[in-house]
C-alpha positions as CSV (number, residue, x, y, z in Angstrom):
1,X,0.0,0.0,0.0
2,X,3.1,2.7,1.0
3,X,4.8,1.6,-2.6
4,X,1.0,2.9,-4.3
5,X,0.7,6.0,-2.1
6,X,4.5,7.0,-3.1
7,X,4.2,6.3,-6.5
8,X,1.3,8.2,-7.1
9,X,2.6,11.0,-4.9
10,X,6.0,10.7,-7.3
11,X,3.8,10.6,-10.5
12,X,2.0,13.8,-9.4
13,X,4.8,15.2,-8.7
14,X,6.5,14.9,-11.6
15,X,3.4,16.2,-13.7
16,X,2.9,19.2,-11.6
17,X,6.5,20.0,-13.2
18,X,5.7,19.3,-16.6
19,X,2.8,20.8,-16.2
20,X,4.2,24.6,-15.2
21,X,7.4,24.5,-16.5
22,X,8.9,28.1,-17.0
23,X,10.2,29.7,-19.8
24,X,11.2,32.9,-18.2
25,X,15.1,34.2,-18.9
26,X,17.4,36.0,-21.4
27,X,17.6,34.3,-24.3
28,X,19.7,33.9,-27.7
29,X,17.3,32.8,-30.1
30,X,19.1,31.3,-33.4
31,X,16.9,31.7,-36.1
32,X,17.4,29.7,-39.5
33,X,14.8,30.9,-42.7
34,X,15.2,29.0,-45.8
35,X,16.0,31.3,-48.3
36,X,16.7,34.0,-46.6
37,X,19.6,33.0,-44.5
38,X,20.2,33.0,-40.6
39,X,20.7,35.5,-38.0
40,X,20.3,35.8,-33.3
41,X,17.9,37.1,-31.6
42,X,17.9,38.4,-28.2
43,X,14.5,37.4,-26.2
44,X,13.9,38.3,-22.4
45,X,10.7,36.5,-21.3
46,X,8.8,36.6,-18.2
47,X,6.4,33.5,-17.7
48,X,3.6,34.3,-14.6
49,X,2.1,31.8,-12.9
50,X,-1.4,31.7,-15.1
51,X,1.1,31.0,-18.3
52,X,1.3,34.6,-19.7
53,X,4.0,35.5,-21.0
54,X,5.6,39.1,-21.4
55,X,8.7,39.9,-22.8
56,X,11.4,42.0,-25.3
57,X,12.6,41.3,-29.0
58,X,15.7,42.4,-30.3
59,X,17.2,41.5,-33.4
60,X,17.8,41.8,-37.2
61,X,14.0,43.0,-37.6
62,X,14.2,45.5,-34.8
63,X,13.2,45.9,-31.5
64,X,9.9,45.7,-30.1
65,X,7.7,44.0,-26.6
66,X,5.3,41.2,-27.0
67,X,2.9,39.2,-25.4
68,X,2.2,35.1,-25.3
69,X,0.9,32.2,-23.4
70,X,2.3,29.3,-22.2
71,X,0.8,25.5,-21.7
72,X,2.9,22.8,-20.6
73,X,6.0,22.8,-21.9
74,X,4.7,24.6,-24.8
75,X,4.9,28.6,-26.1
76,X,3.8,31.3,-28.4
77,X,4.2,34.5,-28.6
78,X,3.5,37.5,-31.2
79,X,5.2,40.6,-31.8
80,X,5.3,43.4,-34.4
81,X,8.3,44.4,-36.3
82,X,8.9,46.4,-39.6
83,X,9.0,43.8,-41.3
84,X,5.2,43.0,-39.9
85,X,3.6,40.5,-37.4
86,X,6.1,37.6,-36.3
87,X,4.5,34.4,-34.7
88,X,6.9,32.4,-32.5
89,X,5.9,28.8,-31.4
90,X,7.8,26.3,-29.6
91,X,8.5,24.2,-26.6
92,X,10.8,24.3,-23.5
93,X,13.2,21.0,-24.4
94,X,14.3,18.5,-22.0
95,X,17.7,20.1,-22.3
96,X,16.6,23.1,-21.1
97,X,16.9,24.7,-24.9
98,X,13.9,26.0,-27.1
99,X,12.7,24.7,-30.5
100,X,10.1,26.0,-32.5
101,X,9.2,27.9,-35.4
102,X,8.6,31.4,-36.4
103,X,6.1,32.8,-38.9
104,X,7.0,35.7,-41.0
105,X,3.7,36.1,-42.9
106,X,4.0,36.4,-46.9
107,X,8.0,36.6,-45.8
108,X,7.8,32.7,-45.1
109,X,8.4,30.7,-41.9
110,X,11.7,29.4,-40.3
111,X,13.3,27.8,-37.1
112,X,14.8,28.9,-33.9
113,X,16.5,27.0,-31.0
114,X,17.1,29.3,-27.6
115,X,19.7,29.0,-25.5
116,X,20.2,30.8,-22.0
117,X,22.3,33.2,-21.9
């Protein structure tokens, strides 16, 4: 009976964690667009405890603040630029990097992976 109780207690644990896992930092995001080339992005990101997410851009397309969500281990967030409306979407990796993509509109989509700084 103490072996159920503990693993379920262990289990529960463990998904609470999954379950809020934090995005919040100073990041280098290295994005990759096909046909366009490659180029870093600095991302500061502040995850609160309901999953929104607030945070500052800067990078090749300028500099600008944004707003997300977060769920799980997954993220999005959108921000303006002069180049137009950016869509960023990804999830926080086991490795404690970010993968995702980013949508540039009519300009195309691409890839990032985050690192902390």
């Amino acid at each position: 009976m103490l072996k159920k109780v503990l693993l379920i207690a262990g289990s529960a644990m463990l998904f609470t964690q999954l379950a809020f896992a934090d995005v919040s930092g100073d990041w280098n995001f290295a994005v990759e667009i096909p046909g366009a080339g490659s180029g870093n992005a600095g991302v500061v990101m502040q995850q609160a405890a309901d999953g929104t997410i607030t945070g500052k851009y800067s990078g090749q397309l300028g500099n600008a603040d944004f707003t997300g969500k977060a769920d799980g281990n997954a993220f999005e967030f959108t921000l303006a630029s002069q180049m137009g409306s950016i869509k960023y979407a990804g999830e926080l990796q086991a490795d404690g990097t970010l993968k995702g993509t980013l949508n540039l509109g009519d300009m195309g989509q691409g890839n990032f992976v985050g690192t902390k700084k």
